[in-house]
C-alpha positions as CSV (number, residue, x, y, z in Angstrom):
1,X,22.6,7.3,-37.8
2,X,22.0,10.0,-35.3
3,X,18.6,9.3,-34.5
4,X,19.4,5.9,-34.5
5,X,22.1,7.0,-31.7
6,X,20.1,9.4,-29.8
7,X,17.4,6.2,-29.4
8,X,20.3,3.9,-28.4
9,X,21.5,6.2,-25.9
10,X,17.5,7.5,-24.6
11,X,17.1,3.7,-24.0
12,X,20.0,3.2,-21.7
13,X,19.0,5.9,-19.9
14,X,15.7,4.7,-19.3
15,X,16.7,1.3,-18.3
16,X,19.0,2.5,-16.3
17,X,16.0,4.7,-14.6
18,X,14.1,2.3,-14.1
19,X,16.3,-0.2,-12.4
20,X,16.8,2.7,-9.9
21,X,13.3,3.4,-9.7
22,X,12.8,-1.0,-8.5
23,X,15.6,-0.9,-6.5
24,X,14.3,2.3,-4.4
25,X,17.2,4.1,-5.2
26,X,15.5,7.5,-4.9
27,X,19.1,9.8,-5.1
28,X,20.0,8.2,-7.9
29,X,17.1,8.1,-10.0
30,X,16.0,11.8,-9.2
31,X,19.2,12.4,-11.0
32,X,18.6,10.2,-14.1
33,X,15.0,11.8,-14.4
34,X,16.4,15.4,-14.5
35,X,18.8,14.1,-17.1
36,X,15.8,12.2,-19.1
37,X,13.5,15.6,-18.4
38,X,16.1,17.6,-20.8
39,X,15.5,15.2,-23.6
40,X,12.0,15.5,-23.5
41,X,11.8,17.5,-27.2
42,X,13.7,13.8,-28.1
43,X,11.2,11.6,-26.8
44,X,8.2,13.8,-28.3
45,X,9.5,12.8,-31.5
46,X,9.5,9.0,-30.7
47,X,5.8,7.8,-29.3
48,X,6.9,4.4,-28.5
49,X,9.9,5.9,-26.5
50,X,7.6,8.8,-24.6
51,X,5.4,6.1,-23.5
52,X,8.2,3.7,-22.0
53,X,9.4,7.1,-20.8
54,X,5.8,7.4,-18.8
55,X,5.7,4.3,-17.3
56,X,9.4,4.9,-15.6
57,X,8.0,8.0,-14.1
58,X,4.7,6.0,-13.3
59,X,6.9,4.3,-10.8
60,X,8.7,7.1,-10.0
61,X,5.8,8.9,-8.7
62,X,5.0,5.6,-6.5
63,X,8.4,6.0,-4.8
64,X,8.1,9.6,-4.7
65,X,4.8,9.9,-3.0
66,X,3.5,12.1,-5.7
67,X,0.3,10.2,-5.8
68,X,-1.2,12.7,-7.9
69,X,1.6,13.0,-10.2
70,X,1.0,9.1,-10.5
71,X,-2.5,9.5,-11.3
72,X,-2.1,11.7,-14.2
73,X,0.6,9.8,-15.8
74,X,-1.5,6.8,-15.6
75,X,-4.3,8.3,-17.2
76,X,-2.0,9.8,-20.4
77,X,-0.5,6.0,-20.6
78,X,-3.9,3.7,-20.7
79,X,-5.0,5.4,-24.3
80,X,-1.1,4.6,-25.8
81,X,-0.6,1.3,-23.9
82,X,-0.8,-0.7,-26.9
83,X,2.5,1.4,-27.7
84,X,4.3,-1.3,-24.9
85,X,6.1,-4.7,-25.4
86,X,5.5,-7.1,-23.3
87,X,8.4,-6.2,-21.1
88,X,7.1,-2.4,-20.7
89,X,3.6,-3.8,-20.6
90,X,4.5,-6.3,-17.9
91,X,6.5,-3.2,-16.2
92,X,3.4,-0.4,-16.8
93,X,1.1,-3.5,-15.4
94,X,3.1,-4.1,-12.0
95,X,3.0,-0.4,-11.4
96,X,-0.7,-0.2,-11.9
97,X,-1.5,-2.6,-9.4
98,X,0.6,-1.4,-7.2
99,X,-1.1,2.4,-7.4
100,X,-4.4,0.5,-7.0
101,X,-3.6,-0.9,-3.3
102,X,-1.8,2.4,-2.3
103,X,-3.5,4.9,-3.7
104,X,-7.2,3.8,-3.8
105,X,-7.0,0.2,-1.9
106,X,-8.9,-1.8,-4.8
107,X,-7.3,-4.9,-4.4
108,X,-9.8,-6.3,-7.3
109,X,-8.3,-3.9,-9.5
110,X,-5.0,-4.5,-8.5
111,X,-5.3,-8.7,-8.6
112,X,-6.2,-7.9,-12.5
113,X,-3.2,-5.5,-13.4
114,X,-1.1,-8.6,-11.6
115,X,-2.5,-11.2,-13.6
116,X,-1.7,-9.2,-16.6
117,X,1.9,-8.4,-15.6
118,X,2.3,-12.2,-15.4
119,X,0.9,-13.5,-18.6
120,X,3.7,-10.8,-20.0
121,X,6.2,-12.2,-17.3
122,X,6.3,-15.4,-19.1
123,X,8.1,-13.5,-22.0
124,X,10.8,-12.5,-19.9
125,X,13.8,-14.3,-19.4
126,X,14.5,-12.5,-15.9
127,X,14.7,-13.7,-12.3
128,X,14.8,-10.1,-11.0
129,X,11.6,-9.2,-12.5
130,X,9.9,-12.6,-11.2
131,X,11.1,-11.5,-7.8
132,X,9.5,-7.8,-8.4
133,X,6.0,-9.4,-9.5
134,X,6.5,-11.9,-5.8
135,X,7.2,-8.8,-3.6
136,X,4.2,-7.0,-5.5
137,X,2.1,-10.0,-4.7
138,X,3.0,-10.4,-1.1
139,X,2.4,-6.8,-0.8
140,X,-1.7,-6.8,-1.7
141,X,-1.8,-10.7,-0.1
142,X,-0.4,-8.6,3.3
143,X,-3.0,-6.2,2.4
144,X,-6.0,-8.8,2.1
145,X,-4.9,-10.1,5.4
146,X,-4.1,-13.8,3.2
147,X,-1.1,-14.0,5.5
148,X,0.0,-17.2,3.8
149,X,-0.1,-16.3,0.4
150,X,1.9,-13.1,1.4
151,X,4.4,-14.9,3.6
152,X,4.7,-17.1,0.7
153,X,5.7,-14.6,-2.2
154,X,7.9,-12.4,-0.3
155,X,10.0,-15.6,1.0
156,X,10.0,-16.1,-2.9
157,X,11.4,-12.1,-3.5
158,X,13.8,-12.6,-1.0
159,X,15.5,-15.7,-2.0
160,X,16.4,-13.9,-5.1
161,X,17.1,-10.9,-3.9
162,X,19.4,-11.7,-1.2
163,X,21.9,-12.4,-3.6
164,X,22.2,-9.5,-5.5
165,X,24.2,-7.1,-3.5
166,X,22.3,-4.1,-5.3
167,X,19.2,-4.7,-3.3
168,X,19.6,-4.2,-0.5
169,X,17.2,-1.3,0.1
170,X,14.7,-3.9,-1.4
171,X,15.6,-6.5,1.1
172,X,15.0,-4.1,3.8
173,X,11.2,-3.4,1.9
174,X,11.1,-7.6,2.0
175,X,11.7,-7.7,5.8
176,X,9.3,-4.5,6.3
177,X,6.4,-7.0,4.8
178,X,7.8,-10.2,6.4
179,X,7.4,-8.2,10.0
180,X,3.7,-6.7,9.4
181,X,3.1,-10.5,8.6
182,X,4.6,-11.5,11.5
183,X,1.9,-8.7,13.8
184,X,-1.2,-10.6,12.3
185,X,0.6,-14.1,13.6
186,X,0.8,-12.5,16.7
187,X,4.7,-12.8,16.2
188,X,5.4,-9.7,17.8
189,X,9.2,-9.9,19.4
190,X,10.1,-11.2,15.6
191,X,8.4,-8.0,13.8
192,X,10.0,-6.0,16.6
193,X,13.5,-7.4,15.6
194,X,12.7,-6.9,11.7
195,X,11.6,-3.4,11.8
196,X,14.0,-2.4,14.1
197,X,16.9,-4.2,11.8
198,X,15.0,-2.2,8.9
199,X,15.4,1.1,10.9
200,X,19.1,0.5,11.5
201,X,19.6,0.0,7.8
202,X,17.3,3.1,6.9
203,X,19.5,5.5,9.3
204,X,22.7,4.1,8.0
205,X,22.2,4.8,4.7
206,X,20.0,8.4,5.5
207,X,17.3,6.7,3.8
208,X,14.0,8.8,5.5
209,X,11.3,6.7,2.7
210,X,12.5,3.9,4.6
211,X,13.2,5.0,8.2
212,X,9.7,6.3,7.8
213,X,7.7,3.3,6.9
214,X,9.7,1.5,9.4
215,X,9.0,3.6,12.2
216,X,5.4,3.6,11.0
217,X,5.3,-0.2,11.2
218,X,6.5,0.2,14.8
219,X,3.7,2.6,15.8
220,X,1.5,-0.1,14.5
221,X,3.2,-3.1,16.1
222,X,2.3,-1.4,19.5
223,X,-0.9,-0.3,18.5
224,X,-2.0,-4.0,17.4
225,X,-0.9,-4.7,21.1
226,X,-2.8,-2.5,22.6
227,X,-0.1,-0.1,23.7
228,X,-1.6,3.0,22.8
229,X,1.3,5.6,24.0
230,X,3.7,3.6,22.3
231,X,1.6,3.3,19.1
232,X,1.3,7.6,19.1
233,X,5.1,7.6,19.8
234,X,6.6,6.1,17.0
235,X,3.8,6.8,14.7
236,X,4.4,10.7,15.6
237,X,8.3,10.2,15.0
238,X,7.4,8.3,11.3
239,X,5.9,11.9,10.6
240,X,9.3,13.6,11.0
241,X,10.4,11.7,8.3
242,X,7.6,11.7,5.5
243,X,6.9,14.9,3.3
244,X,2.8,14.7,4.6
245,X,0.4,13.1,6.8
246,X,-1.0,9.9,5.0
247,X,-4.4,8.9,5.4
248,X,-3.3,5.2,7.7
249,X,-1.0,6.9,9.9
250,X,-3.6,9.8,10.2
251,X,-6.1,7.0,11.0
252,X,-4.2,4.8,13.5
253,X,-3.1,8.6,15.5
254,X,-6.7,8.8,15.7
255,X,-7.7,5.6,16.7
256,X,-4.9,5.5,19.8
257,X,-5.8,9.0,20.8
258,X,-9.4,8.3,21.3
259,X,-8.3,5.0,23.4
260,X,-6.2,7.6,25.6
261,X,-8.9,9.9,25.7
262,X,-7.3,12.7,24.2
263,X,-10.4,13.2,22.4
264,X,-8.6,16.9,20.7
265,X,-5.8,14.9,19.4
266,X,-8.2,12.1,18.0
267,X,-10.3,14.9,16.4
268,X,-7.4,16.4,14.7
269,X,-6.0,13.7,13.2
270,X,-9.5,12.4,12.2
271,X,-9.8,15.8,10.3
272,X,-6.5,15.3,8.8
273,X,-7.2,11.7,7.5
274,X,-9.8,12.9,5.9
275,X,-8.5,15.1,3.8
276,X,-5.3,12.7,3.3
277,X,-8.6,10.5,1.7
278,X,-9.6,12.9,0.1
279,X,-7.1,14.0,-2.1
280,X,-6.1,10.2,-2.8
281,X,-9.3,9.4,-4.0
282,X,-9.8,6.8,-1.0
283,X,-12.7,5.8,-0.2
284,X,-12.4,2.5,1.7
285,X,-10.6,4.8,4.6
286,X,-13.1,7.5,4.1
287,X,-15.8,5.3,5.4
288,X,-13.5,4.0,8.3
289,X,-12.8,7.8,9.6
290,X,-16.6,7.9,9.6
291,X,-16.9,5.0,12.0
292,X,-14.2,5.7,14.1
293,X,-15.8,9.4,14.8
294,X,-19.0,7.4,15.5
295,X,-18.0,4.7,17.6
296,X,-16.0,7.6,19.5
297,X,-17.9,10.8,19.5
298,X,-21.8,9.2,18.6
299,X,-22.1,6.2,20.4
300,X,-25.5,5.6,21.0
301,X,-27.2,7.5,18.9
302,X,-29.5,6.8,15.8
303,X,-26.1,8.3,13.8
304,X,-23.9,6.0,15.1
305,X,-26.3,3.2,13.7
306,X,-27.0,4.7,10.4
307,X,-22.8,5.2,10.0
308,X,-22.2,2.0,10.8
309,X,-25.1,-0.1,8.8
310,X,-23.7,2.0,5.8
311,X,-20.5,1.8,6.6
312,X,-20.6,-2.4,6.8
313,X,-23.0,-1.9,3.7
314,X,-20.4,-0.7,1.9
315,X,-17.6,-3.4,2.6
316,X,-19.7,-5.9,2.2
317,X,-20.9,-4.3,-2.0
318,X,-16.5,-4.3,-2.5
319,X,-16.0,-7.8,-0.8
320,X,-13.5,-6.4,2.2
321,X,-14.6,-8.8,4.2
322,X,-12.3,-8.2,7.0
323,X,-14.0,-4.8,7.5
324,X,-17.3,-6.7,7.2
325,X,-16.4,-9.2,10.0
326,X,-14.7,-5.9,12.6
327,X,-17.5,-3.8,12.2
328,X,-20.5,-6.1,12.3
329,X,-19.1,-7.8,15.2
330,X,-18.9,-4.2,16.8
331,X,-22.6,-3.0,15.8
332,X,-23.7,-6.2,16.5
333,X,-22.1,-6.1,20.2
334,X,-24.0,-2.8,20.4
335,X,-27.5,-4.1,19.4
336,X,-26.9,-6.6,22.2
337,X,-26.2,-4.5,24.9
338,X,-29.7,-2.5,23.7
339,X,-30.9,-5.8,24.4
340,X,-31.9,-5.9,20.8
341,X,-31.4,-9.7,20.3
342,X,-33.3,-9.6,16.7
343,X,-30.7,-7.2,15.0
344,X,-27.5,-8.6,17.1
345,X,-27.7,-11.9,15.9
346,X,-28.3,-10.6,12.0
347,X,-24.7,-8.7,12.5
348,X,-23.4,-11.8,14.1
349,X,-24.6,-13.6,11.3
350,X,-23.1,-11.4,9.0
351,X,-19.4,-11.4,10.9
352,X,-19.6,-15.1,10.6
353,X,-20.3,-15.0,6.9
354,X,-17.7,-12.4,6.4
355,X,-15.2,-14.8,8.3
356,X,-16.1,-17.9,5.8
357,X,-15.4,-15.7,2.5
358,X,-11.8,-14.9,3.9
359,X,-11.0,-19.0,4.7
360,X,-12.6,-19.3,1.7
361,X,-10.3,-16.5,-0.4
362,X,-7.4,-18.2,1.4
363,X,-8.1,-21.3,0.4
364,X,-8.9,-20.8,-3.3
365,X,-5.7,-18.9,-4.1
């Protein structure tokens, strides 16, 4: 009877975890892990329970930007995953996809872990989760540039979640996505408004996650409109607010510096990406650092043609065909202005080809 109450009462606890842990609520679900962390010998004695247990902190770790935290828990949950229902599985598959696109940007990998969360969604008589996997989707659809698609899920999330009064932080995540959607429909007053209602929301409730990726957003708004000062500006200020320098804000310092000339700056921050890639694991912005510091600092050179070939090389072997189609376009400008006519219009070629997968993707989905 005791063991049978101590499960009872680990399970609550859990639940209740993780519904803090998908609504964002970082204050209140750093208090519910301490209180799950002292029951650890408890869940040690229940497999079943330790691995449900796992998966909550999984998606802890997300929120918490404790990417290597993340990466260790998901390796101790893959071997025990059989151990999950399909409501934990469908849980332990939505975070996985998620660390794919933020931690290591393999959107292939992530598409998979989201198909499997929704063959074990169809088990699950809840409209809250549904709206969890359509925020999820519009998230890597943002992320794949399928604007559509994106724009399409997260209207999805939001009609659900606007009527729940307890998500309101993930409202504010909806209208985050909705406004970087909005920058690549050259919507830029309406992302302006939605980050900026975001920001408001983030400093009324002394959220600095949020405030963060909200100011972040705006350093990007400016920077996709060519306002370089701006861009450094805001994306200096989303610093003040985040625990360390991540590799897309390190990136897009970087890349504004250089376009301001303050080649020191640029260098720094390229440094600093780096090693933000580095200890992610992320090689997709790995390569990018390498041809920003060659289209900036090489120019001209046999290096800067050996980078980029490499460089577009690799985009095109993992099918990021928006990388494909910005950098061959770029090298292929380059050849042209060498008066290299031969290897401009194979580049050309290949940015065109790139530009038919993505109407392609877009279209298939």
């Amino acid at each position: 009877m005791q063991a049978a109450n101590s499960v009872s009462r680990l399970t609550d606890l859990l639940n209740e975890f993780y519904f803090n842990v998908k609504v964002q609520n970082l204050t209140r679900a750093t208090t519910l892990y301490k209180q799950l962390e002292d029951s650890y010998d408890e869940f040690e004695a229940n497999h079943q329970l330790q691995t449900q247990f796992n998966v909550v902190l999984f998606g802890y770790a997300l929120l918490n930007v404790d990417f290597e935290k993340a990466q260790d828990l998901l390796e101790k949950i893959e071997p025990v995953k059989q151990l999950l229902d399909d409501q934990w599985c469908y849980r332990f598959y939505l975070f996985k996809g998620l660390h794919s696109i933020i931690c290591n940007s393999d959107f292939n990998d992530a598409r998979t872990s989201f198909e499997v969360a929704e063959q074990r969604l169809g088990s699950i008589d809840d409209e809250i989760e549904r709206a969890e996997y359509d925020y999820k989707m519009a998230f890597m659809y943002y992320h794949l540039e399928d604007t559509l698609h994106s724009v399409q899920y997260i209207t999805k999330a939001l009609e659900t979640f606007r009527d729940k009064l307890e998500y309101n932080k993930k409202i504010a995540s909806c209208e985050l996505i909705l406004g970087l959607n909005s920058i690549d429909m050259k919507q830029y007053e309406q992302a302006e408004e939605q980050f900026y209602r975001v920001l408001d929301y983030a400093n009324q409730i002394g959220d600095n996650s949020l405030k963060s990726n909200a100011l972040h957003n705006l350093g990007l708004l400016y920077a996709s409109q060519n306002k370089a000062s701006a861009a450094v500006h805001w994306l200096v200020k989303s610093l003040s607010a985040r625990k360390e320098v991540h590799y897309i804000t390190a990136y897009l310092l970087s890349r504004e510096n250089y376009k301001l000339g303050n080649k020191e700056d640029a260098s720094e921050w390229l440094q600093k990406g780096i090693e933000s890639c580095n200890n992610y694991g992320n090689n997709e912005y790995l390569v990018r650092f390498k041809l920003l510091e060659a289209y900036y600092e090489n120019y001209g050179t046999s290096n800067f043609k050996t980078v980029y070939e490499e460089g577009i090389a690799y985009f095109h072997k993992e099918k990021l065909w928006r990388y494909v189609d910005e950098y061959s376009e770029q090298l292929a400008s380059y050849y042209r202005q060498q008066e290299l006519y031969k290897e401009a219009a194979e580049y050309y070629a290949l940015a065109s080809n790139a530009r038919n997968k993505i109407c392609q993707s877009e279209g298939l989905n």
